[in-house]
MINULUM-160826 format. One record per residue (C-alpha): residue number from 1; residue in one letter; x, y, z. Coordinates in pm, 1 decimal, decimal comma, always signed. Layout:
BEGIN
NUM_a_X_Y_Z
...
***
This chain:
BEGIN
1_x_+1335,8_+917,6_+4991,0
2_x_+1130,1_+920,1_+5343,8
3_x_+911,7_+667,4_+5188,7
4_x_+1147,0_+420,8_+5043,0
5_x_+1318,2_+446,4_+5430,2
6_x_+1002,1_+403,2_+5603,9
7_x_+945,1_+93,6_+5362,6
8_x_+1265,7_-82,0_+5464,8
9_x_+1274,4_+70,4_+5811,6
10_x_+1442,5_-339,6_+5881,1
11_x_+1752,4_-219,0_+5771,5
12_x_+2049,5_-81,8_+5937,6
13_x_+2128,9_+302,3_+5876,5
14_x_+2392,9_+221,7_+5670,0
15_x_+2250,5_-36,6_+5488,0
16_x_+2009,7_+191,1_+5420,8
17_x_+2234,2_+445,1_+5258,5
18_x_+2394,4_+191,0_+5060,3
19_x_+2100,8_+81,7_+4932,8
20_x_+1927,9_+452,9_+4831,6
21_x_+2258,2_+574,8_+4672,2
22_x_+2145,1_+818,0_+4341,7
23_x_+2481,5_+689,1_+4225,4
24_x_+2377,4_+309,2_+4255,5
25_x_+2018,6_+368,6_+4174,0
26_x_+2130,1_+558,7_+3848,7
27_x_+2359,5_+245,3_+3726,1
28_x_+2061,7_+27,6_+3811,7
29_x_+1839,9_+230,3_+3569,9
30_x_+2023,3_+271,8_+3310,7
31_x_+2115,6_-70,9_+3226,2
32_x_+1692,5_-84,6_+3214,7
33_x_+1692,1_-445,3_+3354,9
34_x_+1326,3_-365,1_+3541,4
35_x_+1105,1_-664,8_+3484,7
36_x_+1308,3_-820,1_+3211,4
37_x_+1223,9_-1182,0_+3059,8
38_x_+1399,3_-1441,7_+3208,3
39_x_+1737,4_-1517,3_+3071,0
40_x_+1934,4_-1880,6_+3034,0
41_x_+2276,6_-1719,2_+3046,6
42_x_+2212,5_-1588,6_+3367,4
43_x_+2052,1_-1909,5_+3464,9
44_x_+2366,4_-2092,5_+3384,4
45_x_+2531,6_-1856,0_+3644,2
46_x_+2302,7_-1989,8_+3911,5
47_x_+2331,3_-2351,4_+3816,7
48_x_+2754,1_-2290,2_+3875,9
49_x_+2703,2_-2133,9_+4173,6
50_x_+2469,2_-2371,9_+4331,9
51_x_+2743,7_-2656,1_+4223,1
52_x_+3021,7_-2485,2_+4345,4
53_x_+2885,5_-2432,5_+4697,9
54_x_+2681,0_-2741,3_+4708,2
55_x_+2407,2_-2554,4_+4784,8
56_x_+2012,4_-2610,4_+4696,8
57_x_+1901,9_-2244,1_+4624,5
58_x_+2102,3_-2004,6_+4393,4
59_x_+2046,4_-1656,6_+4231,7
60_x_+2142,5_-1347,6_+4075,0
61_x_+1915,6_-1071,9_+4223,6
62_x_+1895,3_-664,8_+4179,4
63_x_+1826,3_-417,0_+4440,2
64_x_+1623,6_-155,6_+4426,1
65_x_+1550,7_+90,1_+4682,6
66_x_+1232,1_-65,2_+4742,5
67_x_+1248,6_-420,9_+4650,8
68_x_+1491,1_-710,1_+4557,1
69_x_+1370,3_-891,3_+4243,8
70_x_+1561,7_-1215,5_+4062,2
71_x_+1727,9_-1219,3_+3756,5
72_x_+1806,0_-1562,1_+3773,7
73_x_+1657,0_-1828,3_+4051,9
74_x_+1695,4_-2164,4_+4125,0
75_x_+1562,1_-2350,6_+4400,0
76_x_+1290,2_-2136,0_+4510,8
77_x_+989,3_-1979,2_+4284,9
78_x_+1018,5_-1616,1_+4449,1
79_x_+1033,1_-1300,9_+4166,8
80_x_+1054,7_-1027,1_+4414,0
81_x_+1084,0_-972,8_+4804,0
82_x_+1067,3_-625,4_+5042,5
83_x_+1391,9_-472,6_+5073,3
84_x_+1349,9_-465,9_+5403,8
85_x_+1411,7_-837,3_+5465,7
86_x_+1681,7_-873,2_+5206,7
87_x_+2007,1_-1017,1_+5276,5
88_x_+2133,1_-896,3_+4958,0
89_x_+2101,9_-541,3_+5083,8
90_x_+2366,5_-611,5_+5354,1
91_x_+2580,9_-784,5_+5070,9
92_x_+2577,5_-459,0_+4834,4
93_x_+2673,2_-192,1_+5140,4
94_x_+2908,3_-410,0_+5244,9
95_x_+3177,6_-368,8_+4894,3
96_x_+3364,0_-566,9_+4717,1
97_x_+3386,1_-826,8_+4947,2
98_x_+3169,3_-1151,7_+4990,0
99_x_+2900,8_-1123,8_+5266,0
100_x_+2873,1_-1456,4_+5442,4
101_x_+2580,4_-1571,4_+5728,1
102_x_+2666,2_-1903,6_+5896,7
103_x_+2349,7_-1958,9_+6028,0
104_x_+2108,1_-1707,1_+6044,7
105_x_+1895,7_-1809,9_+6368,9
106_x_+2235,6_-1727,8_+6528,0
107_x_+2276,6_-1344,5_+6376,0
108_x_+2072,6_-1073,0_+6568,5
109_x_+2035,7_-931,8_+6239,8
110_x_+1867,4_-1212,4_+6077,8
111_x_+1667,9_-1407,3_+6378,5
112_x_+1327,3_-1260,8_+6303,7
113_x_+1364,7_-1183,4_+5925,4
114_x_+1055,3_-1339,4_+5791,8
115_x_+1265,2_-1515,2_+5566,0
116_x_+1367,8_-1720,0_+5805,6
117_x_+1111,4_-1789,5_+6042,8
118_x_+877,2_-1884,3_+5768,9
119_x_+829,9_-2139,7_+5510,5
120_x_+1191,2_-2000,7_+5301,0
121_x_+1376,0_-2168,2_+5609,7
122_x_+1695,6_-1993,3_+5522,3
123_x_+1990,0_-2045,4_+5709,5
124_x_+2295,6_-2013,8_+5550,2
125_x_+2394,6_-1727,9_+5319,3
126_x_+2673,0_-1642,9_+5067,3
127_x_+2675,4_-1358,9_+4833,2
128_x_+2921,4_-1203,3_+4642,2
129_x_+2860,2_-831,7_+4525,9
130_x_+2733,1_-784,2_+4089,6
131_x_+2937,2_-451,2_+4078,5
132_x_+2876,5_-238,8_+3696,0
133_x_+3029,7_+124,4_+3652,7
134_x_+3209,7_+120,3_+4022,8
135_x_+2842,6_+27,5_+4185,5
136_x_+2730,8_-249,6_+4354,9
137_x_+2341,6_-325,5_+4164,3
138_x_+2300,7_-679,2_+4301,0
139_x_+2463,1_-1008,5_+4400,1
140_x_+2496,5_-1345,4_+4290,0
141_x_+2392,8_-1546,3_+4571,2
142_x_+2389,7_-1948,6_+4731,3
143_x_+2113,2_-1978,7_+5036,0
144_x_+2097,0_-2363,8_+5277,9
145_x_+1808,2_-2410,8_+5462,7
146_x_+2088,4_-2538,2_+5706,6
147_x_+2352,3_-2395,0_+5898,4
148_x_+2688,5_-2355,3_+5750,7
149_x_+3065,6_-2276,6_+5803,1
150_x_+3201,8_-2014,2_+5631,6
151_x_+3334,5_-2119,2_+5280,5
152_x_+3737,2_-2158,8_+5244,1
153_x_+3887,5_-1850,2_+5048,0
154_x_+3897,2_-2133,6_+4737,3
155_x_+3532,3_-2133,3_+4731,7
156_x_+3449,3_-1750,6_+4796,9
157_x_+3691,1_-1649,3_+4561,8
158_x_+3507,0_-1841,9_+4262,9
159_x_+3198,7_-1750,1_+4429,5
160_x_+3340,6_-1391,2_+4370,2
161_x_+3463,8_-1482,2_+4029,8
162_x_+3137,0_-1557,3_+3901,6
163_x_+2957,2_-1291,4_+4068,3
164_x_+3233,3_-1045,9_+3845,0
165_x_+3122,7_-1291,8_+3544,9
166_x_+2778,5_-1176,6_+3608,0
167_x_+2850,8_-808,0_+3621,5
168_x_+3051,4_-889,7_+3267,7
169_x_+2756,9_-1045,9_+3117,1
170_x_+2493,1_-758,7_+3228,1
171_x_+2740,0_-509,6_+3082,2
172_x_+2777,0_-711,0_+2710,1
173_x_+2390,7_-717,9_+2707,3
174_x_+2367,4_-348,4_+2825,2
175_x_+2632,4_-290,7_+2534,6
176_x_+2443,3_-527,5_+2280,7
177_x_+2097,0_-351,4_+2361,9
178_x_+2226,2_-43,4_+2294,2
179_x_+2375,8_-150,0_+1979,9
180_x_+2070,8_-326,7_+1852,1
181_x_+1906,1_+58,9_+1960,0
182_x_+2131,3_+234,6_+1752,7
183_x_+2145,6_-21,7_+1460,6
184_x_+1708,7_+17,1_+1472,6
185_x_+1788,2_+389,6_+1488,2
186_x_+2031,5_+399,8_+1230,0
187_x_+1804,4_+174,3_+1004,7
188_x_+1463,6_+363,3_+1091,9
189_x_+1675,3_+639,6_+968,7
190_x_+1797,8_+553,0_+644,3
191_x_+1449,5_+408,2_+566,7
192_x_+1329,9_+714,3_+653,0
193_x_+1592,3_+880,1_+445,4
194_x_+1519,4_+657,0_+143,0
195_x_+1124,9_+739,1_+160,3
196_x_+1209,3_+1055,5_+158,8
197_x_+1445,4_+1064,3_-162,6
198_x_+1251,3_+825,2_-312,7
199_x_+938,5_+1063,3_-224,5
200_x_+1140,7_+1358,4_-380,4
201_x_+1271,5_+1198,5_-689,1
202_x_+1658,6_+1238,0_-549,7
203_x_+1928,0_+1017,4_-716,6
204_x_+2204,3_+1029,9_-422,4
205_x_+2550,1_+952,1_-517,8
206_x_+2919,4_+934,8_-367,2
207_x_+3220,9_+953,7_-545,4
208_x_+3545,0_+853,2_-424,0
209_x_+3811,1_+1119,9_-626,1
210_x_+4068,0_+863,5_-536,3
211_x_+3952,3_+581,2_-747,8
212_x_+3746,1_+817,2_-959,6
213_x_+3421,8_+612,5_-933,2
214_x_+3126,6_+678,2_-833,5
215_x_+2887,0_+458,1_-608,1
216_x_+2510,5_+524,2_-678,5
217_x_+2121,4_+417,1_-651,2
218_x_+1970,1_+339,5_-979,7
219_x_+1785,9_+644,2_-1005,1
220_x_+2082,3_+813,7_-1099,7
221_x_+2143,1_+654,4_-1395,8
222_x_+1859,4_+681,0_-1526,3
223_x_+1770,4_+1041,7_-1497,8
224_x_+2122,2_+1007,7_-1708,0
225_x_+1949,9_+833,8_-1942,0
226_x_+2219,6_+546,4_-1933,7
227_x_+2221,6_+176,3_-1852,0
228_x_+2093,2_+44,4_-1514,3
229_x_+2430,6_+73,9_-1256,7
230_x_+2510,0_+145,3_-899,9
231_x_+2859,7_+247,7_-987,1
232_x_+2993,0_+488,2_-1295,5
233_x_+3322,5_+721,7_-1368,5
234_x_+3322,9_+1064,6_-1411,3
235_x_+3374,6_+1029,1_-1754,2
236_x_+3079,9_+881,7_-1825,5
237_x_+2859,6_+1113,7_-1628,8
238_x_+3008,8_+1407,5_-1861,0
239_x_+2966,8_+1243,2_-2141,6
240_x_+2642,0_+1198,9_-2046,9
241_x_+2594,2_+1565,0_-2055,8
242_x_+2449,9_+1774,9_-2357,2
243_x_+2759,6_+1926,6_-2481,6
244_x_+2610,3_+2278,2_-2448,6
245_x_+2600,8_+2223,4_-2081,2
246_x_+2935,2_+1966,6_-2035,4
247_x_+3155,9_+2260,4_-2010,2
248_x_+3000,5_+2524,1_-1799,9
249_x_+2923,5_+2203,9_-1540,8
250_x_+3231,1_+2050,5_-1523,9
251_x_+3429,4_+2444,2_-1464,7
252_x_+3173,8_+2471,2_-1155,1
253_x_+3216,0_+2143,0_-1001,0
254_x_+3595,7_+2198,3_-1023,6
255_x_+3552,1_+2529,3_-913,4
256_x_+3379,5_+2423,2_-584,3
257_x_+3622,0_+2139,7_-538,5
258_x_+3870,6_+2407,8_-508,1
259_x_+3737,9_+2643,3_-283,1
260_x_+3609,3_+2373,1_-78,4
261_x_+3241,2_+2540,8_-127,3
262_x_+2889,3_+2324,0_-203,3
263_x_+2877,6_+2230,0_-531,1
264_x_+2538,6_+2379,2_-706,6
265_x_+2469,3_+2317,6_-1091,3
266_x_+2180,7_+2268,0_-1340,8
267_x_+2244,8_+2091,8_-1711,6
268_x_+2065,6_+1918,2_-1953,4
269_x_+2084,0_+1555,1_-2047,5
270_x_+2230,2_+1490,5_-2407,7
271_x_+1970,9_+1289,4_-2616,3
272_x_+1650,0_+1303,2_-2446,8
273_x_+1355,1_+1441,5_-2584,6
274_x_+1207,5_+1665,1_-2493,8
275_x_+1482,8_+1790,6_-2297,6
276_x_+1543,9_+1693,7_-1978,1
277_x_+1710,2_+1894,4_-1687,7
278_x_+1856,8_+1797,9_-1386,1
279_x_+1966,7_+2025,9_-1082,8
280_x_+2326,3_+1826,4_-893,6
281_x_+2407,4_+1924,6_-558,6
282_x_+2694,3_+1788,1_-385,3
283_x_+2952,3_+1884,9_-102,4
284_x_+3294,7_+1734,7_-2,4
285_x_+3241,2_+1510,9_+355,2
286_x_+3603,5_+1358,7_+396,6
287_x_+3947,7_+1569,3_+340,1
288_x_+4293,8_+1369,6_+425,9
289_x_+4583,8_+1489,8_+569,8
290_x_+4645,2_+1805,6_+316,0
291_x_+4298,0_+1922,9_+314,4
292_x_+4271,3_+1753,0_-53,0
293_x_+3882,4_+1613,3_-89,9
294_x_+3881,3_+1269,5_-85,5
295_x_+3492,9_+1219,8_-158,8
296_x_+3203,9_+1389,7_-217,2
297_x_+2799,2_+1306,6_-146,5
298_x_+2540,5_+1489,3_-323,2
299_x_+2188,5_+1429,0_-540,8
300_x_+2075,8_+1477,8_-864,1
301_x_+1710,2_+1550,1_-910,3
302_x_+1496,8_+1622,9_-1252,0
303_x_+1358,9_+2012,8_-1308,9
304_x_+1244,6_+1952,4_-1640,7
305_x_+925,8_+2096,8_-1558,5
306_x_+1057,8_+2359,6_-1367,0
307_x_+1289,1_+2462,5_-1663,4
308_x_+925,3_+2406,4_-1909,7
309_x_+760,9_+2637,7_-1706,0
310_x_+1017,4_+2939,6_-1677,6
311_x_+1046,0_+2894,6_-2067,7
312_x_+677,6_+2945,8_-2077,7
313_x_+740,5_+3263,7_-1894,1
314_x_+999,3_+3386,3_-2088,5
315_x_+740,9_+3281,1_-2398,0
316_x_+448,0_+3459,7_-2218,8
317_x_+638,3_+3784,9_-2149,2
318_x_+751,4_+3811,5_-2467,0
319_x_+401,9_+3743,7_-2594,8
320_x_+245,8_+3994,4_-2315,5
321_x_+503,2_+4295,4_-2489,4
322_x_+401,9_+4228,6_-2811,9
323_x_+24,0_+4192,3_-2743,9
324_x_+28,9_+4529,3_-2479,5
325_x_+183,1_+4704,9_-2811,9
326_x_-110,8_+4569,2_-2998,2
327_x_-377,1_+4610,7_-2744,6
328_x_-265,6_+5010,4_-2684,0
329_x_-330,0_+5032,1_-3095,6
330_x_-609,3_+4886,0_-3099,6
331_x_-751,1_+5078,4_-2807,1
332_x_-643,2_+5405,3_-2984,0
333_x_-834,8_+5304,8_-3369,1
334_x_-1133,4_+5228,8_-3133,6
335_x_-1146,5_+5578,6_-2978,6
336_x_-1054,0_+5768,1_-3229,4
337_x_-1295,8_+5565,5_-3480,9
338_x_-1530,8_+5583,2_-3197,1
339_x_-1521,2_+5973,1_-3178,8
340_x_-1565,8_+6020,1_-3540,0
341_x_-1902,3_+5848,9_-3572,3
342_x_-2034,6_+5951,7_-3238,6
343_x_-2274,5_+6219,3_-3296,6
344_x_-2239,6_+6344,0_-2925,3
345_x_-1978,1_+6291,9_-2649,6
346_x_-2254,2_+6019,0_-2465,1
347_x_-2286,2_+5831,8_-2748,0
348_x_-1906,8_+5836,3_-2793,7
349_x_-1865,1_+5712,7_-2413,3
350_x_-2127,3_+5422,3_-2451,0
351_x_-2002,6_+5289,3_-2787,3
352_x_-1621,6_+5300,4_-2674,9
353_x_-1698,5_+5170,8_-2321,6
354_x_-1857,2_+4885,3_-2465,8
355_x_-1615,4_+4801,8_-2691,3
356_x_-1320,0_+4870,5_-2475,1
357_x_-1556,7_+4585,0_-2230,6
358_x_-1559,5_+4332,0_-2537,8
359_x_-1220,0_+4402,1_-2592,6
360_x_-1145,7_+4334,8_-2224,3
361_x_-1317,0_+4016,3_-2217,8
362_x_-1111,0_+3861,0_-2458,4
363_x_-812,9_+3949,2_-2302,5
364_x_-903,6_+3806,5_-2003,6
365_x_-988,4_+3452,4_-2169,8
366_x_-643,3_+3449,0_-2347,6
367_x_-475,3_+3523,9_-2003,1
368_x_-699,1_+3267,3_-1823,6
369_x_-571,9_+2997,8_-2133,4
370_x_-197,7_+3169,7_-2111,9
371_x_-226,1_+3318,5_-2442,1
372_x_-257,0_+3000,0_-2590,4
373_x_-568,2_+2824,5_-2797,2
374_x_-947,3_+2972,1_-2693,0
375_x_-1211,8_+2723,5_-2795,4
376_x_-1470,2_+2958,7_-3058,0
377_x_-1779,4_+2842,4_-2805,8
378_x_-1612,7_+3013,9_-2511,8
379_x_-1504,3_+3343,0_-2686,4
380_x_-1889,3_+3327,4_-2847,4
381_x_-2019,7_+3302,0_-2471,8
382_x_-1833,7_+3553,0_-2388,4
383_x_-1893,3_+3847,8_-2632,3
384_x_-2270,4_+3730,8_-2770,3
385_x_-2448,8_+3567,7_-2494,9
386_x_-2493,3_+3852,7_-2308,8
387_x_-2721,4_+4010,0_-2585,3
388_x_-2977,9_+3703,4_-2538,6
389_x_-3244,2_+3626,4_-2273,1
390_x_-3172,5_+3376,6_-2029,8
391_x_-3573,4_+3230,4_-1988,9
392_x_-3615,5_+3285,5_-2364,4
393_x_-3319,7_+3227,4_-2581,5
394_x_-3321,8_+3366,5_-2934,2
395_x_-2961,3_+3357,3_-3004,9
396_x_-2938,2_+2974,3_-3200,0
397_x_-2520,4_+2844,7_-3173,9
398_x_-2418,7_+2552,9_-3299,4
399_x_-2081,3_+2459,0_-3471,2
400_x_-1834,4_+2191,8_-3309,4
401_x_-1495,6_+2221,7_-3096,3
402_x_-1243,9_+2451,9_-3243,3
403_x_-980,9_+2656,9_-3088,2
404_x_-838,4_+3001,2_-3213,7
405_x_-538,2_+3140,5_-3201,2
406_x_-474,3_+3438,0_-2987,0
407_x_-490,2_+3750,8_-3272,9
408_x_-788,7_+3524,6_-3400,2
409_x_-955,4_+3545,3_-3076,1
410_x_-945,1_+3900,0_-3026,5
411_x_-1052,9_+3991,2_-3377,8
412_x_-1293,7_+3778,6_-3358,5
413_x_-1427,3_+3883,1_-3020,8
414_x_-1465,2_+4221,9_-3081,6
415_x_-1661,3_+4121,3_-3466,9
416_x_-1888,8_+3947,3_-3214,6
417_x_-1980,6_+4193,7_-2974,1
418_x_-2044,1_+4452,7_-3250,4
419_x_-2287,1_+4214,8_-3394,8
420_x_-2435,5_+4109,8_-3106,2
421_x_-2516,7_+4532,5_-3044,9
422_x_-2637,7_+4605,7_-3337,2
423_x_-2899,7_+4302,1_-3319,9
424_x_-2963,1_+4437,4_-2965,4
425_x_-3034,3_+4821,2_-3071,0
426_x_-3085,7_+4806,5_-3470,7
427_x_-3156,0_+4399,5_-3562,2
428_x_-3407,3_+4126,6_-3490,2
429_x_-3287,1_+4157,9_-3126,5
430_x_-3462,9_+4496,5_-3103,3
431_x_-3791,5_+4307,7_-3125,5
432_x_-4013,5_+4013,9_-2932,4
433_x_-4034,6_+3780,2_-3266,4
434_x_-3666,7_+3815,2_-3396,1
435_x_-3373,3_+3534,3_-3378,4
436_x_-3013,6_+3503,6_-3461,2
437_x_-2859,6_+3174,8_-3623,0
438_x_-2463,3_+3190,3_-3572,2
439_x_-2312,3_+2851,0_-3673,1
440_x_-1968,0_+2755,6_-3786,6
441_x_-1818,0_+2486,6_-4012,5
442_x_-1490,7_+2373,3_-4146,7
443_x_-1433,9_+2396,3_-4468,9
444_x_-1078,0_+2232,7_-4676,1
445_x_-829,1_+1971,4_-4623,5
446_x_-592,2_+1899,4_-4276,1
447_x_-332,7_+2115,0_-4448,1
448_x_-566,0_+2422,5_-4539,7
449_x_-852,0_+2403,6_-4304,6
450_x_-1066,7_+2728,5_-4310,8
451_x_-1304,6_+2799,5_-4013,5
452_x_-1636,9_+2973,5_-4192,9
453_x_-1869,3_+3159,7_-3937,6
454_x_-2245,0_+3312,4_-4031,1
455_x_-2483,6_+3555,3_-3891,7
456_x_-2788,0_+3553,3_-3979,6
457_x_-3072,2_+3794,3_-3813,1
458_x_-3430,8_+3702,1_-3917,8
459_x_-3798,2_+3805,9_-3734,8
460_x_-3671,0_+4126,0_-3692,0
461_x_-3782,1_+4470,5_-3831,2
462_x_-3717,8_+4506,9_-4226,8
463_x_-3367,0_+4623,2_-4300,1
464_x_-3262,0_+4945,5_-4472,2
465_x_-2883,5_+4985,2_-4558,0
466_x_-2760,1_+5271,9_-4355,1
467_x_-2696,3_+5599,5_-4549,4
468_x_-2327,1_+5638,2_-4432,1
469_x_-2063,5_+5376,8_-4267,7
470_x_-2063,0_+5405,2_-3958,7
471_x_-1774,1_+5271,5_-3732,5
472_x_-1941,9_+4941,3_-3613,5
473_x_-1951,8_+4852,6_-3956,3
474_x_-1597,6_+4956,3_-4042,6
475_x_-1527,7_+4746,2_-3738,2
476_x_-1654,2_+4441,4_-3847,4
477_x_-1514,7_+4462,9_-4149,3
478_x_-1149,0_+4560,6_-4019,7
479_x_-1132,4_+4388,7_-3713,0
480_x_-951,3_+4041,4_-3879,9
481_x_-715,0_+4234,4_-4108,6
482_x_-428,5_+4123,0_-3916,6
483_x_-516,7_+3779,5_-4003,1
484_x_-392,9_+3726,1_-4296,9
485_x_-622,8_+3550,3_-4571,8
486_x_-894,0_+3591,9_-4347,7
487_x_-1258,8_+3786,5_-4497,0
488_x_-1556,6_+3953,6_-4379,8
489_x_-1903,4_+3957,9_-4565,9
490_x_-2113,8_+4209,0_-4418,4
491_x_-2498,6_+4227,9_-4565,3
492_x_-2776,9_+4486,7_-4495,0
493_x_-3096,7_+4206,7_-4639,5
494_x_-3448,3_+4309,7_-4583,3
495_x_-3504,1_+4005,7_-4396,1
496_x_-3209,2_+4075,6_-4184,4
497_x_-2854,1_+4154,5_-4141,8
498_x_-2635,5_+3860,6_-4254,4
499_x_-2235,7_+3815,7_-4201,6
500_x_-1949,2_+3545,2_-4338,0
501_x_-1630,9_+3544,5_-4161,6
502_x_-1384,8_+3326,2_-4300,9
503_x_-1038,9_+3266,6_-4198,1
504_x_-721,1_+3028,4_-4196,6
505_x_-737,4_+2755,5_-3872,6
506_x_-421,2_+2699,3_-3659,7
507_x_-307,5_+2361,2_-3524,3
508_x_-275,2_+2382,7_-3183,7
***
């Protein structure tokens, strides 16, 4: 405040109040008129003014506490003068009424104002108060470079008129700004709105219970799976409801109108394949008299692959029990099987650990693939890999894409790793020159496809059949007998252990 004072230290004291009123200053600033383009409405002001009092120079002019700049100005090219030589700042402390300077060479207040002693020349001065909100922001003014009598009470009174024409005018474009702001607003946020439904796949909708119809964008027809519409009865959204669902839906929408509660429900579509679901969520916005609901807004959106996904859950849970049952027998044949044939408790420990390992391995493949097809290259890489030598390969695969079933897989895998041992301790993998050959090939028609698998060991040490069965073999041999039609071959040859597995293919 001291500066803006010390700035327009030409003014009277009271002048000066007027002038640096929060009140004032506040109306002044919120009608944001600072530096605004020029304006012909305003300029039509000026022109009436300057005709009505015959006078060359005209304006409509704001004060600030620190300067007085023109809205409007006609007969001089000044956009802004120090408060402290204003004569409009006298005009606004003085009220409502006109402030009038015959001549101002003659007024002590005026004699030395740079405005006129210099090149402005002014003289006479009329101007009537611009008052908005109760305060006084500015004046619409008429200046002579030549002395003056006061106007008759005619004049001043349509000099006053147009100055309150002027206040009228800055208040419609106050009011129009802010309703062009709040239209931008309002349409910044319905296109933000619509990105974002459009973003999350939301059909919005509003239905009017009164007429029973329902306005909507054309998403919501179409998750429907009917025609392309913006408006549809409540008829035809049931109807388009599978008939499973129709009921249950339509009890908790009425439900919720009743209790006045959000509606929540999910239901499936009738005809679409594969099924499609859709989640509706709606709540009554507008109630008359009685509290009745009068309409409703709410969304639809599509969870078909939520609804594919919790199935899948349900599938692999059910799949999980029956394979744990499985798994917990199988893991009981291998130890006791593996106790029998072990000749001491470290040899028992080795054999079972390993095969509890192979065993393992497979399970985690078919949890990786969510118990679902394992390609044979994978499960092979798995279980028989391992046995070979990374700088000098002697296990030979080749065979093309297949995929197993689950029990396959596991079979399978643990057929594998007893192989790939017994190469390792017994086979040509015990020794420097020895190979393996696994390939694979399909043998039969689309409808009866058979997946045929050999080992064959070669370069190895000569081969004796064993004396007794042990449990490897037994393992190989018993490991597919879930599968049905599936068979094992399971050769002792001098030249080296050869096996045939042979079994049914699934189409996945």
């Amino acid at each position: 405040m001291q500066r803006k004072l010390k700035e327009a230290q030409g003014l009277p004291a009271d002048v000066l109040r007027a002038v640096n009123d929060d009140q004032r200053i506040a109306v002044l600033r919120d009608l944001q008129l600072a530096d605004a383009p020029a304006d012909a409405d305003f300029d039509r002001l000026t022109t009436l003014a300057a005709a009505l009092m015959q006078a060359p120079i005209a304006f409509v002019s704001l004060i600030e506490s620190d300067r007085q700049w023109f809205k409007s100005c006609l007969g001089i090219g000044v956009e802004e003068i120090p408060i402290g030589v204003s004569f409009c700042a006298h005009a606004i402390a003085g009220g409502d009424e006109v402030f009038v300077v015959p001549d101002a060479t003659a007024d002590p207040r005026f004699a030395d104002n740079p405005l006129v002693t210099g090149s402005l020349n002014v003289r006479f001065y009329a101007g009537a108060p611009i008052i908005v909100s109760g305060e006084a922001i500015g004046t619409l003014s008429v200046v002579d470079t030549k002395p003056r009598p006061t106007p008759d009470e005619n004049r001043i009174g349509q000099l006053h008129s147009l100055a309150a024409l002027a206040a009228s005018l800055f208040k419609i474009k106050e009011d129009n700004r802010t309703g062009l702001a709040a239209r931008a607003a309002l349409a910044r946020e319905e296109k933000r709105r619509v990105v974002a439904v459009e973003a999350a796949s939301l059909a919005s909708w509003a239905w009017d219970l009164r007429t029973d119809t329902i306005e909507c964008d054309t998403l919501f027809p179409e998750l429907l799976d009917l025609p392309p519409t913006t408006r549809l009865s409540a008829r035809r959204i049931f109807r388009a409801i599978d008939r499973r669902d129709v009921k249950k839906a339509e009890a908790e929408f009425r439900a919720a109108l009743a209790t006045d509660e959000e509606y929540i429900g999910e239901y499936r579509v009738a005809g679409v394949h594969p099924t499609r679901w859709l989640a509706a969520r709606g709540r009554v916005i507008e109630h008359d008299e009685e509290g009745n609901p009068l309409l409703i807004f709410g969304v639809n959106f599509d969870i078909s692959e939520r609804k594919a996904a919790e199935e899948r859950q349900h599938l692999l849970l059910r799949e999980l029990n029956h394979r744990v049952k499985n798994t917990l027998a199988t893991v009981q044949a291998l130890a006791t099987q593996s106790v029998r044939h072990a000749q001491d408790p470290a040899e028992f420990l080795v054999a079972f650990t390993a095969r509890l390992r192979a065993l393992g391995r497979a399970h985690g493949l078919l949890s990786d693939h969510e118990w679902r097809g394992i390609a044979l290259c994978e499960l092979i890489r798995l279980e028989v890999l391992p046995f070979d030598e990374a700088e000098n390969p002697r296990i030979r695969v080749s065979g093309e894409h297949l995929l197993l079933s689950p029990d396959q897989a596991l079979g399978l895998g643990l057929v594998l790793h007893e192989l790939g041992g017994n190469a390792l301790q017994h086979g040509s993998l015990s020794n420097p020159d020895g190979v393996v050959d696994l390939s694979w090939r399909v043998e039969g028609n689309r409808r009866a496809r058979r997946l045929v698998l050999t080992w064959v060991e070669s370069g190895g040490p000569r081969v004796e059949p064993p004396h007794r069965q042990g449990f490897g073999s037994i393992l190989i041999r018993r490991s597919l007998s879930k599968i049905l039609a599936s068979e094992v071959r399971h050769e002792y040859l001098p030249e080296g252990v050869r096996a045939e597995i042979s079994m049914p293919l699934v189409d996945f």
